[in-house]
Each structure stands twice: as structure tokens, then as C-alpha cells.
LOBA-24244 format. One record per residue (C-alpha): residue in one letter; residue number from 1; x, y, z. Coordinates in Angstrom, 2 decimals. Layout:
@code A; pos NUM; px X; py Y; pz Z
...
***
This chain:
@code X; pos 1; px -133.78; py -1.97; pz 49.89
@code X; pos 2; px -132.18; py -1.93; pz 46.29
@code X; pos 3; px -133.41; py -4.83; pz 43.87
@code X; pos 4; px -130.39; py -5.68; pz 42.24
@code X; pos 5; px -130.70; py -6.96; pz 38.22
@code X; pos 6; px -130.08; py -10.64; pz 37.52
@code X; pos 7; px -128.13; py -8.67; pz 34.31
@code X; pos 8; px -125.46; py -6.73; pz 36.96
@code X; pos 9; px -125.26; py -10.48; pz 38.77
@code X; pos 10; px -124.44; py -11.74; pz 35.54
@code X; pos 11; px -122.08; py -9.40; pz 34.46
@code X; pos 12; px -120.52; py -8.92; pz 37.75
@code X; pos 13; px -119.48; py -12.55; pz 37.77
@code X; pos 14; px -118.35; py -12.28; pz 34.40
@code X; pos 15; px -115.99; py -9.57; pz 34.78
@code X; pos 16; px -114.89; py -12.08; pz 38.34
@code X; pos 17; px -114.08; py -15.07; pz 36.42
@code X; pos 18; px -112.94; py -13.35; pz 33.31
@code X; pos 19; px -109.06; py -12.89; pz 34.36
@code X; pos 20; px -109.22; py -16.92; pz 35.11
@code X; pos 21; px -110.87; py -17.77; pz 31.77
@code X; pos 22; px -108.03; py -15.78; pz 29.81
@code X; pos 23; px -105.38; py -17.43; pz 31.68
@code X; pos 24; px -106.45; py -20.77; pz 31.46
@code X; pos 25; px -103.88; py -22.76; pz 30.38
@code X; pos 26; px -105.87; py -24.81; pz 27.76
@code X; pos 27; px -107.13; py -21.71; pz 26.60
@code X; pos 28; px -104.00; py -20.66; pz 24.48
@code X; pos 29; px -101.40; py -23.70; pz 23.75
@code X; pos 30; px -98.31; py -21.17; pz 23.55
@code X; pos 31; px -95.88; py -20.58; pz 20.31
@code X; pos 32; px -95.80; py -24.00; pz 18.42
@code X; pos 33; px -92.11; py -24.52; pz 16.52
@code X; pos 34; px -92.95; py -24.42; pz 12.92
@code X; pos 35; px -89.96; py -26.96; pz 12.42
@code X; pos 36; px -89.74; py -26.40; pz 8.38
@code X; pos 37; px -88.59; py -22.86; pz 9.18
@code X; pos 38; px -85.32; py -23.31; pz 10.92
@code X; pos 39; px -82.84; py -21.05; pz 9.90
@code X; pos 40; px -79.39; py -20.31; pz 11.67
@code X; pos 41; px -80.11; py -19.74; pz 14.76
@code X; pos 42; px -83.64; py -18.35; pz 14.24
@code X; pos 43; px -87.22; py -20.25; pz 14.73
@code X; pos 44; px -90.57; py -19.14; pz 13.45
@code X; pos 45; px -93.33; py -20.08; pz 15.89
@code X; pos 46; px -97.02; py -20.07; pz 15.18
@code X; pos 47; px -99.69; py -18.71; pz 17.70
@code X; pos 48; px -102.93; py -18.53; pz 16.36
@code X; pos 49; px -105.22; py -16.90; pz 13.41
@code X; pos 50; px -108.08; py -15.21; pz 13.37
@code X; pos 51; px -111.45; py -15.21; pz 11.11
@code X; pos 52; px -110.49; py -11.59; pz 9.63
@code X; pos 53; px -107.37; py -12.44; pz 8.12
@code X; pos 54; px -105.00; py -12.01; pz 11.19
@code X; pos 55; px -102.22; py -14.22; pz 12.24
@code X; pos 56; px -100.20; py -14.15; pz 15.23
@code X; pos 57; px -96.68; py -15.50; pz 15.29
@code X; pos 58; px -93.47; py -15.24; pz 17.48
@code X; pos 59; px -89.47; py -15.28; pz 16.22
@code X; pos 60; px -86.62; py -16.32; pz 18.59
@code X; pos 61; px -83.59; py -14.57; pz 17.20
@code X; pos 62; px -79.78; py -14.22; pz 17.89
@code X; pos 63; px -78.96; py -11.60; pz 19.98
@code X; pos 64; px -75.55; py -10.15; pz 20.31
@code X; pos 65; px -73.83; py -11.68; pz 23.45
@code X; pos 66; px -75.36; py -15.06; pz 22.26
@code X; pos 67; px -78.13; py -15.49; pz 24.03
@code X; pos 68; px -81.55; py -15.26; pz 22.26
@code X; pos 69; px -84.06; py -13.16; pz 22.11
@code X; pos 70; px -88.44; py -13.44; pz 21.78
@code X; pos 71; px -90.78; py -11.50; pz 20.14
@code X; pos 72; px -94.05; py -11.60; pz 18.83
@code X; pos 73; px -96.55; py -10.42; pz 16.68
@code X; pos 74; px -99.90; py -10.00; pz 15.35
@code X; pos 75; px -99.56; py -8.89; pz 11.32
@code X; pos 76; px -103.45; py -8.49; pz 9.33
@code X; pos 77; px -102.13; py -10.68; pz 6.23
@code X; pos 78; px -104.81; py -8.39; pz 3.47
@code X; pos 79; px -103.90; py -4.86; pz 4.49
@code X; pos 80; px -100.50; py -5.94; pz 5.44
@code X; pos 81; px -100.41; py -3.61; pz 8.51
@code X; pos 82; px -98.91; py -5.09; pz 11.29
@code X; pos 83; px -101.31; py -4.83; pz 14.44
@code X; pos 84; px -98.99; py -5.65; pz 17.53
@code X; pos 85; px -95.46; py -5.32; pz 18.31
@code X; pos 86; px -94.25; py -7.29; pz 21.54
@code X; pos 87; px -91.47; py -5.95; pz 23.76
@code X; pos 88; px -88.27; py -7.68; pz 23.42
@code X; pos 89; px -87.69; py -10.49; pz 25.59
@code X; pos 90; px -84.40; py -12.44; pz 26.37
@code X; pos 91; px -84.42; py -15.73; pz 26.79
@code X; pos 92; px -82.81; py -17.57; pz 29.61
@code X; pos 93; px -80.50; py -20.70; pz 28.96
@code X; pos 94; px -82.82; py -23.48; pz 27.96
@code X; pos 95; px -85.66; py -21.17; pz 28.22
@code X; pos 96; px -88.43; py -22.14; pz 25.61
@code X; pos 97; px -90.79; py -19.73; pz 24.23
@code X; pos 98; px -94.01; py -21.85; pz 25.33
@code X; pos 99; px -92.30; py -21.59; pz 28.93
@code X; pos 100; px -92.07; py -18.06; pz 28.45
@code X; pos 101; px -95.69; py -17.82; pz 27.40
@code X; pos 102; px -97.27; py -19.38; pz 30.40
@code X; pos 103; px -95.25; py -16.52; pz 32.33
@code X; pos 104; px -97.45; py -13.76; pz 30.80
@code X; pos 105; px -101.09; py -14.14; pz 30.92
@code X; pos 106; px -101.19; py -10.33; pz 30.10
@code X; pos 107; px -100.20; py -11.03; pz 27.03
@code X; pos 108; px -103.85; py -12.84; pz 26.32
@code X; pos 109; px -105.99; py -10.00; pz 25.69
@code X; pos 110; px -104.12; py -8.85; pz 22.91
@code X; pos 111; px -104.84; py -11.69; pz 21.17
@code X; pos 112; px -108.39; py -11.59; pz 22.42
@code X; pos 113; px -108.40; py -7.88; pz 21.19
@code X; pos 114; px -107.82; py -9.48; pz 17.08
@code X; pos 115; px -109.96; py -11.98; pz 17.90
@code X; pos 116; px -107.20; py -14.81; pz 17.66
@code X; pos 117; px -108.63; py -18.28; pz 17.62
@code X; pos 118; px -105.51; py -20.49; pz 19.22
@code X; pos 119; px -104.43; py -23.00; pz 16.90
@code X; pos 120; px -104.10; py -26.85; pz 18.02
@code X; pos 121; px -102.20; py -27.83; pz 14.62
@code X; pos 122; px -100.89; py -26.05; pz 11.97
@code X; pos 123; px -100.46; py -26.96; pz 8.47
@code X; pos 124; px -97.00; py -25.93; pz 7.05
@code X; pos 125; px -94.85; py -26.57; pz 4.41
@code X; pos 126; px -92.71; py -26.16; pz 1.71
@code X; pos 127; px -93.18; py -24.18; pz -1.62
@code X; pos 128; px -95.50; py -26.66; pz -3.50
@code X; pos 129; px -98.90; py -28.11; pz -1.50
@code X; pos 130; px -102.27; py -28.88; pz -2.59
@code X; pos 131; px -105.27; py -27.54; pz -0.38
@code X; pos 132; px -109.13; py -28.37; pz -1.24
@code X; pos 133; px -108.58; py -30.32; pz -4.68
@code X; pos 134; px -106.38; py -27.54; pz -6.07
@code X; pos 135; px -102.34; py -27.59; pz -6.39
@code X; pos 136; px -100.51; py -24.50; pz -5.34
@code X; pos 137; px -96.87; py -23.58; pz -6.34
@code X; pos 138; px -94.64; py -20.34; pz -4.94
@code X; pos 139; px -92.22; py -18.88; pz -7.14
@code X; pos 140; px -89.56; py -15.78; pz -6.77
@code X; pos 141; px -87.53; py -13.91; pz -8.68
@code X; pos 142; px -84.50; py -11.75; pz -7.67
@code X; pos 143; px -83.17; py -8.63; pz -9.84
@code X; pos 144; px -79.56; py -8.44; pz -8.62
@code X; pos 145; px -78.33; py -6.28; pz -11.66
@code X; pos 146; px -76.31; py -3.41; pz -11.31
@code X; pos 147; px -77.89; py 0.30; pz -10.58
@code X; pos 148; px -77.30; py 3.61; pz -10.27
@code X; pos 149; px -78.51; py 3.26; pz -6.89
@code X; pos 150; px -76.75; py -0.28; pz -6.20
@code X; pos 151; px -73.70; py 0.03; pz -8.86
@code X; pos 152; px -72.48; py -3.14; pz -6.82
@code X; pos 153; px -75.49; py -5.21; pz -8.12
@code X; pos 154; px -77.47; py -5.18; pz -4.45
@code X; pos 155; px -80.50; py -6.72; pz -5.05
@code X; pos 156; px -82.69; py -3.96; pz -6.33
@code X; pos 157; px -86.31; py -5.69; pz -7.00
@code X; pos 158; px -87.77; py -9.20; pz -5.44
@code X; pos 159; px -91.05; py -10.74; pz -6.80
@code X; pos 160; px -93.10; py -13.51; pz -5.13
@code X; pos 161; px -95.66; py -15.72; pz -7.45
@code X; pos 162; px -98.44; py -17.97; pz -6.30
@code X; pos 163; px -99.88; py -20.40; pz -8.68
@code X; pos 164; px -102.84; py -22.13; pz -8.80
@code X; pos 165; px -103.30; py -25.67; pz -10.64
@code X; pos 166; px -99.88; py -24.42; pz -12.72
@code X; pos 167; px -102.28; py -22.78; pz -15.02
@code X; pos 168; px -102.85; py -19.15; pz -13.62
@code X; pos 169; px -100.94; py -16.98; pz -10.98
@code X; pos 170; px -100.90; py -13.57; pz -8.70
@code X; pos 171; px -97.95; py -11.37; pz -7.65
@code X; pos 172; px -98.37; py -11.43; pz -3.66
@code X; pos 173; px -94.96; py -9.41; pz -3.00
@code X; pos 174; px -93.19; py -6.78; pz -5.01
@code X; pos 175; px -90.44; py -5.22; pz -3.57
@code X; pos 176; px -88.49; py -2.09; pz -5.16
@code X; pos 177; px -86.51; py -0.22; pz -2.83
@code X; pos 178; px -86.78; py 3.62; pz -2.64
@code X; pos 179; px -84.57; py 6.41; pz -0.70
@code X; pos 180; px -87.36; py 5.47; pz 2.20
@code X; pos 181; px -87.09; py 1.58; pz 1.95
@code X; pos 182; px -84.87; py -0.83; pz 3.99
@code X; pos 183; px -82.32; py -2.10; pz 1.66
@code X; pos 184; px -82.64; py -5.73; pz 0.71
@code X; pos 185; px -79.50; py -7.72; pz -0.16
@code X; pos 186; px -80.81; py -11.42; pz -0.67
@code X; pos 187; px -84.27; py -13.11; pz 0.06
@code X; pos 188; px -84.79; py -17.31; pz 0.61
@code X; pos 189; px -88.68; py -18.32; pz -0.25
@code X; pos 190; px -89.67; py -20.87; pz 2.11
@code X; pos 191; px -93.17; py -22.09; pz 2.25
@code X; pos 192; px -96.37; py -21.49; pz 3.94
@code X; pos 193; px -98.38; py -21.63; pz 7.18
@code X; pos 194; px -102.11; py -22.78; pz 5.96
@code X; pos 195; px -105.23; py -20.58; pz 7.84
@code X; pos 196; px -108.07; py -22.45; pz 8.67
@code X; pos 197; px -110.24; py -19.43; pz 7.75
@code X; pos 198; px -110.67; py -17.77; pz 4.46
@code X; pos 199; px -108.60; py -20.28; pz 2.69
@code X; pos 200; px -105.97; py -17.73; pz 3.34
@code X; pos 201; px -101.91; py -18.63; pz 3.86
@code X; pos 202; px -98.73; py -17.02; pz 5.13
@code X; pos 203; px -96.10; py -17.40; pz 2.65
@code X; pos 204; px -93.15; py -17.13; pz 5.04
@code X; pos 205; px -89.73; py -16.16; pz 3.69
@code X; pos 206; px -86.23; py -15.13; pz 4.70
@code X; pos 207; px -85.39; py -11.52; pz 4.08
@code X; pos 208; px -81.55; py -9.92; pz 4.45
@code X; pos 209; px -82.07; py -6.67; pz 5.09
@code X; pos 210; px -81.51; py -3.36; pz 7.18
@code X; pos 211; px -82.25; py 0.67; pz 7.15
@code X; pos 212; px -80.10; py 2.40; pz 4.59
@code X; pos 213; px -76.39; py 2.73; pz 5.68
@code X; pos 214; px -76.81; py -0.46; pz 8.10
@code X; pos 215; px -75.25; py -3.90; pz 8.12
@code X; pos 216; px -78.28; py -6.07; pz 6.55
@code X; pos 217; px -79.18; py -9.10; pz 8.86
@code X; pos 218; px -81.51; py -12.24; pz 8.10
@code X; pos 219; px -85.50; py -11.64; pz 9.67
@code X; pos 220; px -88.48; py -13.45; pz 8.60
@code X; pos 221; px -90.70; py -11.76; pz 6.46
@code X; pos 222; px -94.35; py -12.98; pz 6.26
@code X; pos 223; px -96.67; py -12.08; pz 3.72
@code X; pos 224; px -100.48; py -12.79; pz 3.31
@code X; pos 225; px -102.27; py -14.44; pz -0.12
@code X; pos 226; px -105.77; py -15.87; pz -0.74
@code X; pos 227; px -105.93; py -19.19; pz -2.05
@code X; pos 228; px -108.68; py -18.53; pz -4.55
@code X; pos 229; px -109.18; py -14.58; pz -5.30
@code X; pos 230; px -107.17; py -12.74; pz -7.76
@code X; pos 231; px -105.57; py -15.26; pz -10.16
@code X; pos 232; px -105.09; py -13.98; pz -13.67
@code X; pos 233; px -107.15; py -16.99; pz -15.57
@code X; pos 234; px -108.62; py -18.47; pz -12.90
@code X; pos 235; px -111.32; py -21.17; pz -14.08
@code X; pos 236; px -114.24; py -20.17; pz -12.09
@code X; pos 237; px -118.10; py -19.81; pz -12.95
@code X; pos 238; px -119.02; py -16.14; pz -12.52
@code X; pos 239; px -116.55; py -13.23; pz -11.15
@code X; pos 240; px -114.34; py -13.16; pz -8.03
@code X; pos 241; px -116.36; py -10.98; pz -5.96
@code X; pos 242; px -119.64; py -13.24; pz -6.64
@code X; pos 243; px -117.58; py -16.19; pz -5.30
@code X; pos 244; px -116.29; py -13.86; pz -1.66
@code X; pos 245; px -119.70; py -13.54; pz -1.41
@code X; pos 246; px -120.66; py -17.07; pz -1.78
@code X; pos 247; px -117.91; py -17.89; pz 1.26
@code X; pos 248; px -119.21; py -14.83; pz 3.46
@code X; pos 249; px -115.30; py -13.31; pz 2.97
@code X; pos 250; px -116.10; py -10.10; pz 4.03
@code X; pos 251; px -112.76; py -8.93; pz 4.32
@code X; pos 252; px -111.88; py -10.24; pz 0.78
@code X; pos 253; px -115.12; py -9.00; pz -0.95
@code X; pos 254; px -114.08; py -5.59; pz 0.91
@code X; pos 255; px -110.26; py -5.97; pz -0.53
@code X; pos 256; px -112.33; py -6.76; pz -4.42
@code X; pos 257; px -114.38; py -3.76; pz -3.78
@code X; pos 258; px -111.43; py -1.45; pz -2.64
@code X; pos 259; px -109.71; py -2.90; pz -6.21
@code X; pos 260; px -112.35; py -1.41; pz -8.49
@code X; pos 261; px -114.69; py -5.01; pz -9.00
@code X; pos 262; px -118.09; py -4.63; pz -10.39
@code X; pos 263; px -120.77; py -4.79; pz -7.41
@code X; pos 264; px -123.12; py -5.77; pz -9.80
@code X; pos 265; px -120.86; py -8.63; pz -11.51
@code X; pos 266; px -122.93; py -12.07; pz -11.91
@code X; pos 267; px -122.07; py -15.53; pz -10.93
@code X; pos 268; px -123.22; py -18.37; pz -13.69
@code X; pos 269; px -126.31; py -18.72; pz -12.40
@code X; pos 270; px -126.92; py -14.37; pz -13.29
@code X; pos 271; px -127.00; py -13.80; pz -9.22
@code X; pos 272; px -125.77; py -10.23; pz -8.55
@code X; pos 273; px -123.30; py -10.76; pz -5.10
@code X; pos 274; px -126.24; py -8.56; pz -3.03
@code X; pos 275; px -128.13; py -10.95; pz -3.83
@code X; pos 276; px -125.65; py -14.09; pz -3.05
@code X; pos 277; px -125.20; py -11.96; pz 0.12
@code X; pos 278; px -128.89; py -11.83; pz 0.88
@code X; pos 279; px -129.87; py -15.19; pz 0.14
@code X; pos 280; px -127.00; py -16.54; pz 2.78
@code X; pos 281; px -127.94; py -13.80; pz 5.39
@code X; pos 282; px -124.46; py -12.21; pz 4.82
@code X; pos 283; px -125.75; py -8.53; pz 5.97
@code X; pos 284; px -122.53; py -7.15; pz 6.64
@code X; pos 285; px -121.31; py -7.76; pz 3.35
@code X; pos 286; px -124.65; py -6.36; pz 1.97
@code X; pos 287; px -123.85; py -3.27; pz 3.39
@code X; pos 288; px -120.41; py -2.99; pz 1.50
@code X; pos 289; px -122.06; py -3.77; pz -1.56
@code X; pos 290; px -124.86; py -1.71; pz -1.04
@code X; pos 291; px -122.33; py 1.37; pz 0.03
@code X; pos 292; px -120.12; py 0.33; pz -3.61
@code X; pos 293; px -122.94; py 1.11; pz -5.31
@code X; pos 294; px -125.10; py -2.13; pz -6.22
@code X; pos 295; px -128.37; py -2.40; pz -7.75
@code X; pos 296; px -130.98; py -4.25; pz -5.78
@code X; pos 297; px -133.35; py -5.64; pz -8.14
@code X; pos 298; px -132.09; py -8.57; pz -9.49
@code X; pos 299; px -134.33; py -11.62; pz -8.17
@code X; pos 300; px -133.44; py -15.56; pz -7.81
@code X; pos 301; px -135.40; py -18.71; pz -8.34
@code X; pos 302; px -137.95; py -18.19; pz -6.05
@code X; pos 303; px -139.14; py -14.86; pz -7.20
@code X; pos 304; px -137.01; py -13.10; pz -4.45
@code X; pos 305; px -134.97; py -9.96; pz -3.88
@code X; pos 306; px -132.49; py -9.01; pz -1.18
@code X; pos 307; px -135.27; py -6.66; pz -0.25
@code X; pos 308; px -137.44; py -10.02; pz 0.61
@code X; pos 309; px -134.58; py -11.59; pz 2.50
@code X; pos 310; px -133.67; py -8.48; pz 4.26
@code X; pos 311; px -137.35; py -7.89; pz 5.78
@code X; pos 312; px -138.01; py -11.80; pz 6.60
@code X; pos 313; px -134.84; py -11.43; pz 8.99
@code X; pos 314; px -135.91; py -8.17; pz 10.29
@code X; pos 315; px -132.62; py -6.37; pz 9.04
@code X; pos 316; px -133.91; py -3.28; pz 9.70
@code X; pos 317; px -130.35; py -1.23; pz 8.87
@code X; pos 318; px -129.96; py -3.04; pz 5.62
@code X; pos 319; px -133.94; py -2.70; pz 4.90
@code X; pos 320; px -133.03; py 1.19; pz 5.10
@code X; pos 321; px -130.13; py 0.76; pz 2.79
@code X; pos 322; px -131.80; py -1.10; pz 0.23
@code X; pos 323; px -134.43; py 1.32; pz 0.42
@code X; pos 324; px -132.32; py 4.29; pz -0.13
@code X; pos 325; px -130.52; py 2.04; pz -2.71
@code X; pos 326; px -133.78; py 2.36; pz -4.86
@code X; pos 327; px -135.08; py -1.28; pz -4.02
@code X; pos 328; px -138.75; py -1.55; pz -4.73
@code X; pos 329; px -140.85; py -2.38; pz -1.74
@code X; pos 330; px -144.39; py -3.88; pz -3.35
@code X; pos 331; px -142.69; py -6.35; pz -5.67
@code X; pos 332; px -143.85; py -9.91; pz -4.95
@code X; pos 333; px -142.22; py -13.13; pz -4.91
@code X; pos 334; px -143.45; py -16.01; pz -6.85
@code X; pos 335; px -145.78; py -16.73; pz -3.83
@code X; pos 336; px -147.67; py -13.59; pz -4.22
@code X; pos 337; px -145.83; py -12.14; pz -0.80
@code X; pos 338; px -144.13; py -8.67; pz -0.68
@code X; pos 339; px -141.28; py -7.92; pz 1.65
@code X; pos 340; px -143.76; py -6.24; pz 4.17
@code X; pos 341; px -145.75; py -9.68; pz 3.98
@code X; pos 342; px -142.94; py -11.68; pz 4.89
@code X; pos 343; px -141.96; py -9.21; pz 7.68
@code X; pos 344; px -144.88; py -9.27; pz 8.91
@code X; pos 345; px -144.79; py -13.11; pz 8.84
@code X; pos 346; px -141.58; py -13.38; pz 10.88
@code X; pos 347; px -143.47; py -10.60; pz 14.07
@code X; pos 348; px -140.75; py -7.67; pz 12.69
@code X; pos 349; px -143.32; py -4.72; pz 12.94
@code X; pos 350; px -140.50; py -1.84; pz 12.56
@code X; pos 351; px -139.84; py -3.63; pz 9.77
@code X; pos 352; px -143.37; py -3.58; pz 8.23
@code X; pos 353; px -143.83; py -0.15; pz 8.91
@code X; pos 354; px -140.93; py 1.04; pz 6.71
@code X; pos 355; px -141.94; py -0.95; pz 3.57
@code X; pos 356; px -145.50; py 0.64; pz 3.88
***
């Protein structure tokens, strides 16, 4: 007689009840109106974020014969790639989109897929709000001169501020057109959608536009921005990346990293971000730093390097990266312990053997 694993049991009622966990209907709320978005005819709804910087949303639009139509999608607001198209749907009279949504529990694993967290309120709003002690304020400009290109003044560039405390400010969207481009004819700024992850927002606005030699129409145009990375005189105590790595952003210390910031940049207290990263247990974003380049050996108040902090958790991956990063193994902390002493310590033997 086979002995069956309590592990296949396990996972053989897990892939049973999964179907009915997904489509659960307190699992996902459905669409939720975001009511200062209304524009003629169109509604923005808002799904659900995720941790990495995702959000998913859905847009009931005009259609021709008057009816309307539903779509939705889910857009990664730091690469600003969109990740998931939905098929078209038409709605039927006095059809809602949440109604819609409980028709389609396939539609579920997408969101699973981005790891979408559902959301039970969002925060919205207009073009001024104030989020964690700081004031925020949206701005946009619109270049409707004349052109070679647009010799009937068509709007030809579009630039969206953010500003933070009215003292310092980013670009988040810059928009001039090429051969390639859709053209743009007019854009309407008109506030944000708050994450609850990352301190991240969706600046939403209203774009007219269409492919070259079509009529333009009115869409919504979303378009990501951190809430505290990238300001031109931000008042902060050490650099940008030092504070991503202080939140465990990975994403945004990635996006820094990508932009050319100093791995080895300090934070007011002379921590290197490996070591921020380290000291919190943030090994993934060790890694990045690490693979950008940073120096291991700066140490903190207790005597410790990332080395130390590495070992004690029995990171063996980063332990080898640190290694081959030039970290030195028999420094000692202010307690007289090396990182093979604390690795031994916590029972990590694999560990201990590669710091011999």
C-alpha cells in the first residue's frame, strides 16, 4: 500500500478549495466609483494596489450607439508599463461595473498574478492634499504654440509638477509628441488616488487624444509619483536612496539605482544604505546594492557590519555576495564576536563554514 505525504494532503486540498477562496465575494469588493473623477459620460473606478507599485483600475466609457462600455486595467505606476489589458465589455442598461465584476471570478487571478491587495477605501482627491505631515500640490503646464508640426497651435508639449511643502518639486509627466506619438490636443489635471504602500499616488488626469490622422477623444490618463523620492531641494537628513532603504522600497531604491545614485551615499547618521538594509533585514534590497556596486565595510553603533547581520540571519546568498563584494569575514563587533560567531550562535552551520 502507498503512504501518502501529509504535504500532497495538504496541497491537494489547497488546490480543492483554491477556486472558492478566489471567488469569495469578500475577497475582492469590485470597482469602487472614484466620484471626484466624473467626467462626461466617463467614470474612473478603483480596484486595488499592490505593495510593488501596481494599481488596478477600471473606466466605463461612451461607446458609439450610446450604451457604455468596461474595461480594466492593471498599470505598474514606476516603470509605467501597463501590465493587463481587459477585453472590452458592454454594459447592459443599468448594469453597474461591481455587478459586472461578481460575473467574472476569472478575472481574480490576474489580480492575484500582481499581487493586488483589494482596497476597502480609497483616498482621493483634488490637486492639493496633505499626506503624513507634508502638503502636496499638482501643477501643469500646456505649450499650445504654433509648430511646424502643429502650424494650428495643437498642443505640442504637456508638463505635470508635484510639489512638496511648496518649497521643492519633480516633473512626473512630460509629454512631446513625435511622428510615433498619439497626438494630444488638450489635457484637464485632476487629482490623485492615494496608495497605501510606498507612499506612492496616481495622479489621474484627462487626456484628448488619438493616433495621428484620428479624431482625438477624452481617456483617462494615469500616471505614477512617489511622495517623498526625487524632489529637487527636498529637506531630508542624508540622500534619497539611504531613506528607500530605511522604508524597505525596494522598487524605489531599484528606480534610484537605475538613475545613477551613489550606493555608497550616507544618511546623517554616516550609515551606507547596505548597511540601513542590513540592519532592518532588507536582503533583497542588499542584493541590489550589493550588485550596484557598494562597499561593505562601513559599521554602525554596535560595532557591526552587514556581514554580521547577514550571518546572524543565516542569509547564506547575501553572505556569498558580501563575500565576493570584498567584506571582511574576521572583523569583530564591539562584543568581541565575528560573523562566523554569531552564525554559529543562531545553529546556521552552512553559514559558519563559508566565513571560515
Amino acid at each position: 500500500m502507498y503512504r501518502i505525504s501529509r504535504h500532497f494532503v495538504f496541497l491537494f486540498i489547497l488546490l480543492l478549495t483554491a477556486p472558492y477562496l478566489l471567488c469569495a465575494r469578500d475577497t475582492w469588493s469590485g470597482p469602487e466609483l472614484q466620484e471626484d473623477f466624473r467626467f462626461d459620460k466617463m467614470d474612473l473606478y478603483a480596484i486595488g494596489w499592490s505593495e510593488k507599485g501596481e494599481f488596478a483600475y477600471g473606466i466605463v466609457s461612451p461607446s458609439e450607439s450610446g450604451a457604455a462600455y468596461w474595461q480594466w486595467y492593471i498599470l505598474d505606476l514606476i516603470d509605467d508599463v501597463l501590465l493587463f489589458e481587459s477585453p472590452r465589455w458592454t454594459l447592459l442598461e443599468g448594469q453597474t461595473p461591481a455587478e459586472l465584476w461578481e460575473r467574472h471570478p476569472e478575472w481574480y487571478p490576474q489580480l492575484i498574478r500582481f499581487g493586488i491587495t483589494p482596497g476597502a477605501d480609497f483616498l482621493s482627491g483634488g490637486q492639493i492634499f496633505q499626506h503624513d505631515g507634508s502638503s502636496y500640490r499638482m501643477s501643469y503646464t500646456l505649450d499650445r504654440s504654433e509648430s511646424e508640426m502643429y502650424p494650428g497651435g495643437m498642443t505640442k508639449n504637456i508638463r505635470i509638477d508635484l510639489f512638496r511643502n511648496n518649497s521643492s518639486g519633480k516633473t512626473v509627466y512630460n509629454y512631446s509628441p513625435s511622428e510615433k506619438d498619439d497626438t494630444v490636443e488638450d489635457m484637464i489635471l485632476k487629482g490623485y488616488i492615494l496608495s497605501p504602500f510606498e507612499k506612492r499616488t496616481a495622479i489621474v488626469a484627462l487626456e484628448k487624444s488619438a493616433p495621428q490622422g484620428e479624431t482625438p477623444r477624452w481617456r483617462y490618463r494615469i500616471i505614477g509619483a512617489h511622495l517623498t523620492v526625487g524632489f529637487s531641494a527636498v529637506k531630508q537628513q542624508g540622500s534619497a536612496l539611504a531613506e528607500a532603504v530605511l522604508n524597505g522600497q525596494f522598487y524605489v531604491s531599484r528606480m534610484l539605482l537605475g538613475e545613477g545614485a551613489d550606493p555608497d551615499s550616507r544618511d546623517s547618521r554616516g550609515y551606507t544604505p547596505l548597511l540601513i538594509a542590513a540592519r532592518l533585514g532588507h536582503w533583497e534590497i542588499a542584493g541590489l546594492l550589493i550588485d550596484a556596486g557598494a562597499v561593505p565595510g562601513q559599521a554602525d553603533d554596535r560595532g557591526r557590519r552587514a556581514l554580521h547581520y547577514a550571518a546572524e540571519a543565516g542569509e547564506e546568498q547575501t553572505v556569498r555576495l558580501l563575500l565576493g563584494a570584498g567584506a571582511r569575514k574576521n572583523l569583530k563587533d564591539l562584543n568581541g564576536q565575528t560573523p562566523a560567531d554569531l552564525a554559529a550562535a543562531a545553529g546556521y552551520s552552512s553559514v559558519r563554514k563559508l566565513l571560515r
